[in-house]
C-alpha positions as CSV (number, residue, x, y, z in Angstrom):
1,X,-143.8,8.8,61.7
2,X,-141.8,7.9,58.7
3,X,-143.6,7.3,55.4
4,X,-144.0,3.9,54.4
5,X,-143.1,3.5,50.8
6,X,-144.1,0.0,49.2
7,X,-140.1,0.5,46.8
8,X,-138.1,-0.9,49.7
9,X,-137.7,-4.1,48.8
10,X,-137.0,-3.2,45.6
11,X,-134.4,-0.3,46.2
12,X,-132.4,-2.5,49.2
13,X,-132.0,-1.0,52.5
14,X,-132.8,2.2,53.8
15,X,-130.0,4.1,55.2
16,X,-129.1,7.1,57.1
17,X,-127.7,10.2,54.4
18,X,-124.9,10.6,56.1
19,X,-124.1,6.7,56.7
20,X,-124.2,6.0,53.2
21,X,-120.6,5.3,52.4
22,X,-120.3,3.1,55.9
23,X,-123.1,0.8,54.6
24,X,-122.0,0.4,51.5
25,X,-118.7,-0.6,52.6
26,X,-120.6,-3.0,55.3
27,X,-122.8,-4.1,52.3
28,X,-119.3,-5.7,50.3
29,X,-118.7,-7.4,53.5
30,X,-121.2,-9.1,54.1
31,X,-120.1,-11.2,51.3
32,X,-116.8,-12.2,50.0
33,X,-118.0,-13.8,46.7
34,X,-119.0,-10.8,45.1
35,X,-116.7,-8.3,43.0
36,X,-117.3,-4.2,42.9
37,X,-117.0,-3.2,39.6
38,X,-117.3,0.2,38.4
39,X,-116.2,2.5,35.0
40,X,-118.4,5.3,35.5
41,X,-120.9,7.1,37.4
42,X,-124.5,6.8,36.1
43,X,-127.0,9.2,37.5
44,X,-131.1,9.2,36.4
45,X,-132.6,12.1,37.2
46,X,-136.5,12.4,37.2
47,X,-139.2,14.4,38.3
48,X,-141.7,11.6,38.3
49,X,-142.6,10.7,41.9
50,X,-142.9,6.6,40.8
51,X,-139.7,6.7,39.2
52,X,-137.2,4.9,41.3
53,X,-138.3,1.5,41.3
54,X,-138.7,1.5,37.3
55,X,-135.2,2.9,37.1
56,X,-133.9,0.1,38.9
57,X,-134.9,-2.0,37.3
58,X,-133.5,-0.7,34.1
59,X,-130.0,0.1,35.6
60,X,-129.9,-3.6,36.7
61,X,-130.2,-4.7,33.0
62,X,-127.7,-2.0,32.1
63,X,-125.3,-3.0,34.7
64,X,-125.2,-6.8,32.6
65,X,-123.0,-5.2,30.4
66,X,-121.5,-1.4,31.8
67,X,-120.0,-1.6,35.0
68,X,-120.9,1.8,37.3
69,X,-121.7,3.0,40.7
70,X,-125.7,4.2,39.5
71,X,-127.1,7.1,41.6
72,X,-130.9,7.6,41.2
73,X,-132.3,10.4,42.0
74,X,-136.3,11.2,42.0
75,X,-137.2,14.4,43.1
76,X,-141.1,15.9,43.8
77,X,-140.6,19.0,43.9
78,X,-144.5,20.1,44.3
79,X,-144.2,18.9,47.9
80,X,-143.4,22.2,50.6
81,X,-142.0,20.2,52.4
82,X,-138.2,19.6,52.5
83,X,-137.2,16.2,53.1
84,X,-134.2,13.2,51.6
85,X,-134.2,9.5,51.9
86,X,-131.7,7.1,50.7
87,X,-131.3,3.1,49.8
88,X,-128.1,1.2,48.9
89,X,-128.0,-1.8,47.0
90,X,-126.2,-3.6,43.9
91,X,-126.8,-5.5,41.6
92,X,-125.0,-8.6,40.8
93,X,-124.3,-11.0,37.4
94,X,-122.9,-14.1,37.7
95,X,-119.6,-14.2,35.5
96,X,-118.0,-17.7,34.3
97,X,-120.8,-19.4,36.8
98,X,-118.9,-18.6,39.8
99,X,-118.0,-15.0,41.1
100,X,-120.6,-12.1,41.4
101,X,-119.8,-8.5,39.6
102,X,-121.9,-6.1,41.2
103,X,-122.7,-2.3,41.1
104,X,-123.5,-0.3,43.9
105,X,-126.4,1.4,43.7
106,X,-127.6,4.5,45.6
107,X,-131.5,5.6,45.3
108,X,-132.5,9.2,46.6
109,X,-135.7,10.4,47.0
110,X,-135.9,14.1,47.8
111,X,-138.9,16.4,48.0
112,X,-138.9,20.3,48.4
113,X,-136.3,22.8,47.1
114,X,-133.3,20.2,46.0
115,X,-131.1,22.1,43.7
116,X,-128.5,23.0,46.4
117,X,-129.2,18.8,48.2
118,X,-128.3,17.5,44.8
119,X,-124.4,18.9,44.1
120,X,-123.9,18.8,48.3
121,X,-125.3,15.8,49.4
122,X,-126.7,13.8,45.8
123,X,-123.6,14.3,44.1
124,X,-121.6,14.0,47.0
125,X,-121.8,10.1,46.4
126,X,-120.0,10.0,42.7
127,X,-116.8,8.0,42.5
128,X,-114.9,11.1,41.9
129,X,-112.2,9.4,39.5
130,X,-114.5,8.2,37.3
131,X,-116.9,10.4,34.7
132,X,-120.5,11.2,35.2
133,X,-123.4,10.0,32.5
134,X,-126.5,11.7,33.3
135,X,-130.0,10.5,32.3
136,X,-132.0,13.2,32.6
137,X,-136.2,12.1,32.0
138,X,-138.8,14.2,31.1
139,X,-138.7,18.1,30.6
140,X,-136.3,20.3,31.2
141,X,-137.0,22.1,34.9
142,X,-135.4,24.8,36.5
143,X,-132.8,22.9,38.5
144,X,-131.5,22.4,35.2
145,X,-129.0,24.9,35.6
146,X,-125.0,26.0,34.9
147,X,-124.2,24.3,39.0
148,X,-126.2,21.0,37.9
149,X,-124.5,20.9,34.4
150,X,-121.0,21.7,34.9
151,X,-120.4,18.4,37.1
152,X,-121.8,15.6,34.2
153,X,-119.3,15.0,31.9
154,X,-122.2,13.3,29.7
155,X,-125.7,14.4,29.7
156,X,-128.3,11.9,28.2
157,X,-131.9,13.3,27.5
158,X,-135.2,12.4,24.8
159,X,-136.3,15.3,23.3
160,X,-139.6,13.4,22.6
161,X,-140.6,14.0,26.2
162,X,-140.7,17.7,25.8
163,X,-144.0,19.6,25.3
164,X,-141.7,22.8,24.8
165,X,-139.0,21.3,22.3
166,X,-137.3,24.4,21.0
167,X,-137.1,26.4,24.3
168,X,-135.4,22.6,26.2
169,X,-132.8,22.9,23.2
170,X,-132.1,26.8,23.9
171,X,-131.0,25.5,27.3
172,X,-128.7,22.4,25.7
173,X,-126.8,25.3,23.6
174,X,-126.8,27.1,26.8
175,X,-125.1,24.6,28.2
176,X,-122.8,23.5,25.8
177,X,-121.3,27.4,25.6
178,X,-121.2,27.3,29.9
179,X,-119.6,23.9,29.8
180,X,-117.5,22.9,26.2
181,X,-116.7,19.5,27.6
182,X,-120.2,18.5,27.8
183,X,-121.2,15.9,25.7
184,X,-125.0,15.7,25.1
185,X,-127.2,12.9,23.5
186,X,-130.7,13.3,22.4
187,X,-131.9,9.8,22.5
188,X,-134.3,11.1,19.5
189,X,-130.9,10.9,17.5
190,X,-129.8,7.8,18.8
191,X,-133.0,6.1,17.5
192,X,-132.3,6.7,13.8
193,X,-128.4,5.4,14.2
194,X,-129.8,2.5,12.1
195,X,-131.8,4.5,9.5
196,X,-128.8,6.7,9.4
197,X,-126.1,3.2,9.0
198,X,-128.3,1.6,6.3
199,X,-128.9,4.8,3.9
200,X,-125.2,5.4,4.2
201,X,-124.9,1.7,3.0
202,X,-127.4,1.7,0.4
203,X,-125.3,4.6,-1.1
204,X,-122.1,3.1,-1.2
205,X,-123.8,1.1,-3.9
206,X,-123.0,2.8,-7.7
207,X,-126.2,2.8,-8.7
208,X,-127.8,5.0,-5.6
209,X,-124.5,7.4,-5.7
210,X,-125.5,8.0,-9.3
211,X,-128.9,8.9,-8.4
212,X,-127.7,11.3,-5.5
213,X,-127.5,14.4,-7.5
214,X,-131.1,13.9,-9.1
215,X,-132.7,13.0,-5.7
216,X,-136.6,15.0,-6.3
217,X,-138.6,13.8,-3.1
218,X,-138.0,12.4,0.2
219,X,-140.8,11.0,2.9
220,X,-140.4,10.0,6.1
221,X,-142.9,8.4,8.1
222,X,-143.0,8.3,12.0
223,X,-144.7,7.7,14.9
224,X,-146.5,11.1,15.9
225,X,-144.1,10.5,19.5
226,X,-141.2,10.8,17.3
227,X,-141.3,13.9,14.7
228,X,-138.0,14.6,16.3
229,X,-136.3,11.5,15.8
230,X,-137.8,12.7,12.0
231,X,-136.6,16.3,11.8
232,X,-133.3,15.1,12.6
233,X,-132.8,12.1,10.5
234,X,-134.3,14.8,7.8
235,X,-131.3,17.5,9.3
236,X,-128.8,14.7,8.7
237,X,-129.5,14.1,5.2
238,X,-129.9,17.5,4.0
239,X,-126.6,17.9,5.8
240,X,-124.6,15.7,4.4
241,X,-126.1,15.8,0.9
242,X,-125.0,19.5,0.6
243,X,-129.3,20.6,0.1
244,X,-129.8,24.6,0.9
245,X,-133.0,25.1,2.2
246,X,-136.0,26.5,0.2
247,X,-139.5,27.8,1.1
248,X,-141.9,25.7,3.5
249,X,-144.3,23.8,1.1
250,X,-147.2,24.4,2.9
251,X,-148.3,21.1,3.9
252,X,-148.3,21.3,7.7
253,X,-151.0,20.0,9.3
254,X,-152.0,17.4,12.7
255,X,-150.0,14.6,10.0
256,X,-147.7,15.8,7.8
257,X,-144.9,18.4,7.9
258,X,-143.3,19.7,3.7
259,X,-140.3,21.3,3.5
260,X,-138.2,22.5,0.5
261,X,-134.4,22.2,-0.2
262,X,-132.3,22.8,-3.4
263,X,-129.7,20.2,-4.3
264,X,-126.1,21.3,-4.7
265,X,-126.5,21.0,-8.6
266,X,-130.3,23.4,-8.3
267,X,-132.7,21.0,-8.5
268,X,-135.3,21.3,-6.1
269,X,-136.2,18.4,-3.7
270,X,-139.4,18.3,-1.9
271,X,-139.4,16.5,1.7
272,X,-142.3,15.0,3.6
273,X,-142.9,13.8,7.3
274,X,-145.9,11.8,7.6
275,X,-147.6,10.8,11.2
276,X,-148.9,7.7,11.4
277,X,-149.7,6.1,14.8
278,X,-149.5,2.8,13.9
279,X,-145.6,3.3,12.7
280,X,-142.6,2.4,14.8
281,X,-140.7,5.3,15.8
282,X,-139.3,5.9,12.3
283,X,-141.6,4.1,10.3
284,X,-139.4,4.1,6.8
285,X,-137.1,6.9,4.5
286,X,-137.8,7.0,0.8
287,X,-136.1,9.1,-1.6
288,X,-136.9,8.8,-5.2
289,X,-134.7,10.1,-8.3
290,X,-136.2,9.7,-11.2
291,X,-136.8,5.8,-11.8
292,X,-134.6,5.0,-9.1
293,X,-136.4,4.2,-5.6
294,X,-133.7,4.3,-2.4
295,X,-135.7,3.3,0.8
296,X,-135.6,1.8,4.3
297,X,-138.5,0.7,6.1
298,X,-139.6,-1.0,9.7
299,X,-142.4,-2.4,11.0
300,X,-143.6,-1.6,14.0
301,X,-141.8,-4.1,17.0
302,X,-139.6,-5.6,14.3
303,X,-136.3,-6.1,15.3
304,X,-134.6,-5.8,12.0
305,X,-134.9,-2.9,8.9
306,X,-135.2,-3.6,4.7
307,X,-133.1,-1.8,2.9
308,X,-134.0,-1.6,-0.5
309,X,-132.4,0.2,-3.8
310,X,-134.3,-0.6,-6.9
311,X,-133.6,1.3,-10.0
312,X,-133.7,-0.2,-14.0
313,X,-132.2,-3.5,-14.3
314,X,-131.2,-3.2,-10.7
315,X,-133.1,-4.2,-7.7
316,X,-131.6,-5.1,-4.2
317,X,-133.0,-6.0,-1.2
318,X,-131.6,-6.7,2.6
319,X,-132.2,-6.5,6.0
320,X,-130.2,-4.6,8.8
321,X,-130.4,-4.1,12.6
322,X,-132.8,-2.0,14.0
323,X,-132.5,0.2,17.0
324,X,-134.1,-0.7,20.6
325,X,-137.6,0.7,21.1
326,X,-136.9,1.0,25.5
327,X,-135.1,4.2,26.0
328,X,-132.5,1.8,29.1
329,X,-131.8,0.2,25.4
330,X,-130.9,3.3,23.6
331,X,-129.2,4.0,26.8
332,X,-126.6,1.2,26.5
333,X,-126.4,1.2,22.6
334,X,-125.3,4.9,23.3
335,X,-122.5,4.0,26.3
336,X,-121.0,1.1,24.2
337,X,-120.3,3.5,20.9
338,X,-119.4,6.4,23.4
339,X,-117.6,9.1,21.5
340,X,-118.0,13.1,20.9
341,X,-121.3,13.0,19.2
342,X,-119.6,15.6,16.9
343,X,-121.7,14.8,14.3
344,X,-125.2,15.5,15.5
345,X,-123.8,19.3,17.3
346,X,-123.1,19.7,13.4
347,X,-126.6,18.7,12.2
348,X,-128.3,20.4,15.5
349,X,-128.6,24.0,13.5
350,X,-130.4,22.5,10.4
351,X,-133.0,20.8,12.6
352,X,-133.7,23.4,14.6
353,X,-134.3,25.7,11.3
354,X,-136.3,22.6,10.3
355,X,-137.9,23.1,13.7
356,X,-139.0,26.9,13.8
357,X,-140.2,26.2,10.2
């Protein structure tokens, strides 16, 4: 007897693997009001057996604004077992109050050894003339290999799932020297675009670019999820302030990280992370240079940053966007800017010194 699953009538209708592309063109149809509309190929990949409901869901709110055909694919592979289902639906939004644009969406759940199911029969299913996004949630497993990788054309993960982080990001370099065209995204990075926008903004003031060169201390509270998101906002300004690195400051512990780096002119500048579990993901960035103050700050659930820059006879204050909390958020902030994501392969070496440190 087939397994009765409780996701059915959220997943649509059960088909047959190899009917798949039949019922999908039997499920357009059925109804001449609605519109296919598709600019990619989004696949979410997990190893969590409860997953393909809640990524529905959250491909039905990213499918308001990017069009795809979505692939979900959740995968147990703890069961001996070998064994593949599949549902087809799409999900519709009502454009100008009359016609439906919808997205197909196919739903696999697979248990036993997969890895050879997914590229023959999983991937099977892409729109070949469009690209392939991958979300990839949780850790790194071992189907996460050169035959997995080299058919995504963009591979989406959150490096503050992994328990393992510096062995995961061994396998991304892996992966980016097997396959140059892959572009990667660490959702980590993508949650300090904000930080990143508004420090860059505070500096274009006089006042702050002044201060650069006598910069002394930096601290960066976080969420204790986050130290990633942390490390590589902290890679990023060292980066692009021109700071070598100097010896570890001997303040690691459960809640705070020190590190060392000497500005471009030799001054030394002393850098903090602080944990604090009542922070939102990056808490706030303060740099101090002599009796000038640059800092950016969040509160927990706001939707908005302060910037502030307050020095002698200067003091400014302004709010800025912030970026989502839901990682289906920092999924669609990241298809709408799209792009190489040149800049964080060049600040990848720094954190991961920062990293091993």
């Amino acid at each position: 007897m087939k397994e009765t699953l409780s996701i059915h009538p959220e997943l649509g209708r059960e088909v047959e693997i190899g009917s798949i592309d039949h019922e999908l063109h039997q499920l357009w149809e059925e109804d001449d009001a609605r519109t296919n509309a598709s600019l990619m190929n989004l696949a979410v990949y997990s190893e969590d057996s409860d997953c393909l409901v809640r990524n529905s869901e959250a491909v039905r709110e990213l499918t308001r604004e990017h069009a795809c055909r979505a692939l979900l694919i959740g995968i147990d592979r703890e069961v001996a077992e070998t064994s593949i289902r599949a549902w087809i639906t799409a999900h519709c939004h009502l454009r100008h109050g009359r016609k439906s644009v919808c997205c197909e969406q196919i739903a696999f759940k697979l248990t036993g050894r997969a890895t050879g199911r997914l590229r023959n029969t999983v991937f099977a299913h892409l729109n070949s003339d469009l690209p392939l996004i991958l979300w990839w949630q949780g850790e790194l497993s071992p189907i996460f290999g050169e035959r997995f990788y080299s058919l995504v054309d963009r591979f989406v993960f959150d490096s503050s799932d992994w328990g393992e982080p510096r062995e995961s990001f061994d396998r991304i370099l892996q992966a980016n020297d097997d396959s140059p065209r892959l572009v990667v995204q660490d959702l980590s990075w993508t949650r300090c675009y904000q930080f990143r926008v508004s420090i860059a903004a505070l500096f274009d003031d006089p006042v702050a670019q002044g201060a650069l060169a006598s910069v002394a201390s930096v601290r960066i509270v976080h969420h204790p999820k986050h130290r990633l998101t942390a490390l590589q906002l902290l890679a990023w300004l060292s980066t692009q302030a021109g700071w070598r690195e100097g010896d570890d400051l001997g303040l690691s512990d459960d809640r705070k990280d020190g590190y060392s780096f000497e500005s471009k002119g030799g001054r030394a500048v002393e850098a903090v992370l602080v944990a604090d579990p009542d922070a939102a993901a990056l808490g706030s960035l303060e740099m101090v240079a002599g009796d000038t103050r640059i800092e950016v700050t969040r509160e927990a659930g706001a939707g908005h940053l302060v910037r502030r820059l307050v020095s002698p006879g200067h003091d400014f204050e302004a709010p800025g966007p912030s970026d989502p909390d839901h990682p289906a958020d920092l999924i669609g902030e990241q298809l709408s800017r799209g792009g190489r994501n040149t800049l964080y392969r060049k600040i990848l070496p720094q954190m991961l010194r920062l990293l091993d440190r």
